[in-house]
N, C-alpha and C positions, 0 to 999 in steps of 0.2 A: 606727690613725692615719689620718688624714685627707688625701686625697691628691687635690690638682688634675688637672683634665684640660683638656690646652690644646688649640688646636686648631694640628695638626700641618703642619709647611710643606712643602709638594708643590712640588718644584724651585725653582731660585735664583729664579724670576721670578716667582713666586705671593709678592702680598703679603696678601691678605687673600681668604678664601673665606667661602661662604655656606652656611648652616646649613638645609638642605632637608627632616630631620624628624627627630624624636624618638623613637626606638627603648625608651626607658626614662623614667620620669616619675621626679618627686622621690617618695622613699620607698620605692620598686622597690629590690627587692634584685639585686646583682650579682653573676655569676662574670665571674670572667679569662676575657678573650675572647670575650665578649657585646657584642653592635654596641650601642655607647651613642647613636650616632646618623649620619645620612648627611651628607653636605654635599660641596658641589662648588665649583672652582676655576673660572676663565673658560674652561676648557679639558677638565677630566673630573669625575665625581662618584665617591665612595669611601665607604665605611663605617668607623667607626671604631669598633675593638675594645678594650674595657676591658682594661687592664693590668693591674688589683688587680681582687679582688672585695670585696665590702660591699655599703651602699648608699648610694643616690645620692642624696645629703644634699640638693643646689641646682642648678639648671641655672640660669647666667647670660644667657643669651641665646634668645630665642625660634626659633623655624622664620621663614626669611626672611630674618634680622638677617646682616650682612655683618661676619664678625668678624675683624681684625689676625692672621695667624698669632701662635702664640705665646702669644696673651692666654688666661686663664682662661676655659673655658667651663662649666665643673660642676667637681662636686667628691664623690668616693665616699671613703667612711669610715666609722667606727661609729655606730650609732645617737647623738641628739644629740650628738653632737660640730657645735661653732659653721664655717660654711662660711663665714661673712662675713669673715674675715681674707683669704680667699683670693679674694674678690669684686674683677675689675679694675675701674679709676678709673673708668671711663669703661660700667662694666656695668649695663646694663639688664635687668628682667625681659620687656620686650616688645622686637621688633623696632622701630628709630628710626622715628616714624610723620613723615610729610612735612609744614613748613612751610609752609603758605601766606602769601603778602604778601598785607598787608592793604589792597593795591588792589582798587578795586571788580571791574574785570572780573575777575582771578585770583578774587576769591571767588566770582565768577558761574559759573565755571566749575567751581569746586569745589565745587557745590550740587549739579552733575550727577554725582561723583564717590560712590558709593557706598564702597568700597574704595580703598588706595593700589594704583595700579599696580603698583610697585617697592619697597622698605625704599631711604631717599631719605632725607637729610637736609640742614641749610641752615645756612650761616656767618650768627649774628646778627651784625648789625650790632655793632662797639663790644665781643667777643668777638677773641681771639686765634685767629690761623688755625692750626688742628692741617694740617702736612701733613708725607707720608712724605719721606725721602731721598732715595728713585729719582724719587718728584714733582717735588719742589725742583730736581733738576737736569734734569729733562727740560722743566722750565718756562722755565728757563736757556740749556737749547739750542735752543727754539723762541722764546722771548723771546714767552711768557705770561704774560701778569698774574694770577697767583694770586687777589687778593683778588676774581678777575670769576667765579672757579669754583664751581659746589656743588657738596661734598666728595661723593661716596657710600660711603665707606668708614664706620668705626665713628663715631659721634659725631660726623658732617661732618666726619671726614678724609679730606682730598684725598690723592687715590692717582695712579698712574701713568698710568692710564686716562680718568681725568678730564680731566688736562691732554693728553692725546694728544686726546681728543675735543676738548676747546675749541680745539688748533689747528688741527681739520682742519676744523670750524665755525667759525674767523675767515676762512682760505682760501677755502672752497668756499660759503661764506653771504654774497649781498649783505647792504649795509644794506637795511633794508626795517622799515615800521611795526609792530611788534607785534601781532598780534590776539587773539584769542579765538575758537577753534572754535566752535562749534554742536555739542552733542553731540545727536542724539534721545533722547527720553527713554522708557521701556519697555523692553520685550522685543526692540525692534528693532536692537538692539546689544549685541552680548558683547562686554565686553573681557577679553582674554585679556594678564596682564603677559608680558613678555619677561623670558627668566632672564636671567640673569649671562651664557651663552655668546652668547646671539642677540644681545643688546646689542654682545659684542665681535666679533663677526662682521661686521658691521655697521658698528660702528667703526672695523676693517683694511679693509673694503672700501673705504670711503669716504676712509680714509686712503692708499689704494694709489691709487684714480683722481686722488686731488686732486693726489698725491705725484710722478705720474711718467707718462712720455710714451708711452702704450701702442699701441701695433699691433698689429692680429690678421692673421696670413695664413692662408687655409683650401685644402686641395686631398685627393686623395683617392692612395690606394697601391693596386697591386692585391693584394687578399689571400689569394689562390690559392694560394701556396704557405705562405702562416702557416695558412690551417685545413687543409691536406693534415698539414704540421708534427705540427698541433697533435691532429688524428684518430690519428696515426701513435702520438703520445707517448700517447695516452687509453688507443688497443688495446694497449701494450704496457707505462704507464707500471707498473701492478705489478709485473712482472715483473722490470723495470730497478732498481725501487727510486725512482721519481720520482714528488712530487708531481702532484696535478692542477692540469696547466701550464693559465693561461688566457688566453684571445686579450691581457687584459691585463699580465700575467705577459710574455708575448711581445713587445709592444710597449715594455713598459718597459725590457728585454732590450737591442731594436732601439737605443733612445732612448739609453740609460747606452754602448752600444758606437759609438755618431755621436760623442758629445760629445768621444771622443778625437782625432777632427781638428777639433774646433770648441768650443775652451776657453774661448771666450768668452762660451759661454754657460750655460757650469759656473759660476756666477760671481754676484757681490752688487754690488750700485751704496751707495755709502754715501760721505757727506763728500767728494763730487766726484770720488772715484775708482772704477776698477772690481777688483775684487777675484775674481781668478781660483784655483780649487781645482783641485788635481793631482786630487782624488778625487773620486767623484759622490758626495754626500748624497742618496739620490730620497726629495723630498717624495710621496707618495703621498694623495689624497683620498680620504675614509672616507665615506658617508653613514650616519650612527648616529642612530638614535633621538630624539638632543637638538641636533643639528647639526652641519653641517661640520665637520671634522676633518682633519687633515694630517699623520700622524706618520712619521716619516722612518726610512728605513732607511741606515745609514751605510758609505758605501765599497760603495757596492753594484758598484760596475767591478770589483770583486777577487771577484766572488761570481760562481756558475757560474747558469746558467737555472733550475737547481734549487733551490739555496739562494737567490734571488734569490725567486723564488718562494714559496718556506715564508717567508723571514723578512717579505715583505710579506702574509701569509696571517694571521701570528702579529702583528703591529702590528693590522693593520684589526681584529684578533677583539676584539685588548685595547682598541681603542678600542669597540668596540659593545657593549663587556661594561663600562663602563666602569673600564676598571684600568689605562689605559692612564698610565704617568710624564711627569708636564706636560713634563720634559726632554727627552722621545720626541719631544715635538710640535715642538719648533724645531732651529734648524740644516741643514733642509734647504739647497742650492745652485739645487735644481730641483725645482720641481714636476708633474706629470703628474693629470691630470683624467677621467677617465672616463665619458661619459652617454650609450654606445653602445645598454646595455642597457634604455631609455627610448625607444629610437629615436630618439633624435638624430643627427643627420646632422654637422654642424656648428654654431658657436658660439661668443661672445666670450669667454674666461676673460677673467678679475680677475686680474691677477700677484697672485703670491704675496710681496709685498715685504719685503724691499729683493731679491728675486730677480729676475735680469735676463730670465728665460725662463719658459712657464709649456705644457705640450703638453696640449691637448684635446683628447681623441679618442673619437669619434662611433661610428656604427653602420656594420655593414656590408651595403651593398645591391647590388642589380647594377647595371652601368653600362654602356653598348655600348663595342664595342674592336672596333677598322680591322683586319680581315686582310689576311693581303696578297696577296689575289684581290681586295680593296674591298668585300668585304661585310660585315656588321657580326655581334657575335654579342656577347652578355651574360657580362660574367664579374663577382664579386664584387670592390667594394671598400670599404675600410675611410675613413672620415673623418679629417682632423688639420688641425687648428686650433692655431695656433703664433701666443701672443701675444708680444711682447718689449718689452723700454721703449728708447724710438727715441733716448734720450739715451745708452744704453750702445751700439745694435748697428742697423744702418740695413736699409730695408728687403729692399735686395739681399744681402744675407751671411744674413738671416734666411729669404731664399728657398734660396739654397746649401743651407744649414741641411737644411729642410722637404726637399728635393728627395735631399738624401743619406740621410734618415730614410725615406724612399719607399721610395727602392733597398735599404736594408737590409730593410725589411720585405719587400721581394716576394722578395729573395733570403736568407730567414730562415733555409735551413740551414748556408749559409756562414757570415752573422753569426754562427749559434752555435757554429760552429767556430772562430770566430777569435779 
């Protein structure tokens, strides 16, 4: 019997993912649990495993094509048995190839275009606008005009993403004449498309700067007693039964045990208010393979240096492997940055919005330090870069802030006693 395969929804927030390649062709035979094909969310990529075996009668959708959770994307069954009953409305054998308007410069510029960049499609004119529900109302609470948007979803439907980008390009985009690049022509130019993740990456960032009133404050800790700490746990962490703790493990530690005299910055700005959590969510940055990443470890205050440590060890791996649950990625309160290991010293972080706080933390170098005979001598310290948005927390409470994140770090074995 003949048995659709849809493509599966990865957390409440995923409306439509993208089909990145073909594991099995039409006419391939299949077992149960044979990867029918891979595809990725704006957030991770996944393989998806055949539930029946037979074979794979029709693949409705090409490698590239952005398809609606839910909708038919193939179909395994017995030989001849008819798959087009089970063909969605809106299903293509090719990825949606891109519209061009039939203005002169748009086509001038589409002469240079060998390739689509993206799977892109276009609302004709004097056509009904397909758009999703979470669209619709997000259009509603920015007060976006839909019919100004092209959809990128299945068949030019307008998704979620779309209208977040159009308001964050009414915002942050003067008026200005339209042009036309110059692209060179040859070998002197690769374009490389941007996936589905880099596109939203890009998106939040652009929607965080336009969104909200940022500050960065930078200063340094000394961190003499976190690598004594952290040698101490290395030479004996077998023994103990502990993870390998690391300088960022440590610091995150410091961070989640501050925010308990400073809950204002455990907290989300949304709809003119500030919203404070009894509990730390740490958003934690990943760098994987396909980009940025954030996935959150929850109530980590209730969690000891150990387990604080493993479950942020086990988030990053599932992100770089990609397996990580789109649901993992959101709900952080606070986020934490890392780009010590690059040698960065300091640095602007991008809040992580609607989050009111965001800690970046740098490399550790030596620095001079006054004895108290006046002679100076070098001891190591570590970077921290404390962005906040200046409409929830001003810049003096976010110096308190930074300045008690200090003292905890240079006095780490207390903190983790406490």
């Amino acid at each position: 019997m003949a048995t659709p395969i849809a493509m599966p929804r990865q957390g409440q927030s995923v409306e439509t993912c993208v089909i990145l390649e073909w594991s099995k062709n039409a006419g391939d035979s299949v077992s149960e649990g044979d990867t029918l094909f891979t595809y990725e969310t704006d957030k991770a990529s996944f393989d998806f495993e055949s539930p029946v075996s037979g074979t794979l009668l029709a693949t409705f959708f090409d490698t590239g094509a952005d398809v609606a959770v839910l909708e038919n994307v193939a179909v395994v069954g017995d030989p001849g048995e008819d798959p087009e009953p089970f063909r969605p409305a809106n299903g293509v054998k090719t990825a949606v190839e891109p519209v061009v308007a039939a203005a002169a410069g748009h086509a001038a510029a589409a002469a240079h275009r060998s390739a689509p960049v993206a799977p892109v499609a276009a609302v004709i004119a004097g056509t009904k606008l397909r758009v999703s529900p979470l669209a619709r109302k997000r259009a509603s609470e920015k007060g976006v005009v839909l019919a100004s948007i092209i959809g990128s979803g299945p068949g030019g439907r307008i998704i979620e993403r779309d209208v977040l980008k159009a308001a964050v390009e009414t915002v942050a985009t003067p008026a200005a004449p339209a042009y036309v690049p110059v692209v060179p022509e040859g070998d002197d130019v690769q374009t490389v498309p941007l996936s589905t993740m880099r596109r939203t990456i890009g998106d939040r960032m652009m929607s965080s700067l336009a969104g909200s009133a940022q500050l960065t404050l930078n200063m340094s800790a000394n961190a003499t007693a976190m690598l004594g700490l952290r040698k101490r746990i290395k030479d004996a962490g077998e023994k103990l039964g502990l993870s390998n703790i690391t300088i960022n493990d440590l610091v995150s530690f410091a961070l989640v045990k501050t925010l308990r005299e400073f809950p204002e910055f455990n907290a989300l700005i949304a709809d003119g208010a500030l919203q404070r959590y009894r509990h730390v969510h740490l958003a934690v940055a990943v760098d994987t393979p396909r980009g940025l990443m954030v996935p959150v470890v929850r109530n980590a205050d209730a969690l000891s240096l150990n387990a604080l440590a493993q479950a942020i060890k086990k988030q990053a791996a599932s992100c770089q492997e990609g397996a990580i649950n789109p649901d993992d990625l959101s709900g952080g309160t606070i986020t934490i940055s890392n780009l010590g290991s690059f040698g960065v010293e300091s640095f602007t972080p991008v809040l992580n919005a609607p989050q009111v706080a965001l800690l970046g933390v740098g490399a550790i170098v030596p620095r001079p330090v006054l004895a108290d005979d006046g002679s100076y001598h070098a001891e190591p310290h570590i970077g921290l870069s404390l962005t906040v948005d200046h409409r929830a927390v001003d810049g003096a409470p976010a110096g308190r802030f930074l300045q008690a994140l200090g003292k905890a770090i240079e006095s780490i074995d207390l903190t983790v006693m406490s």
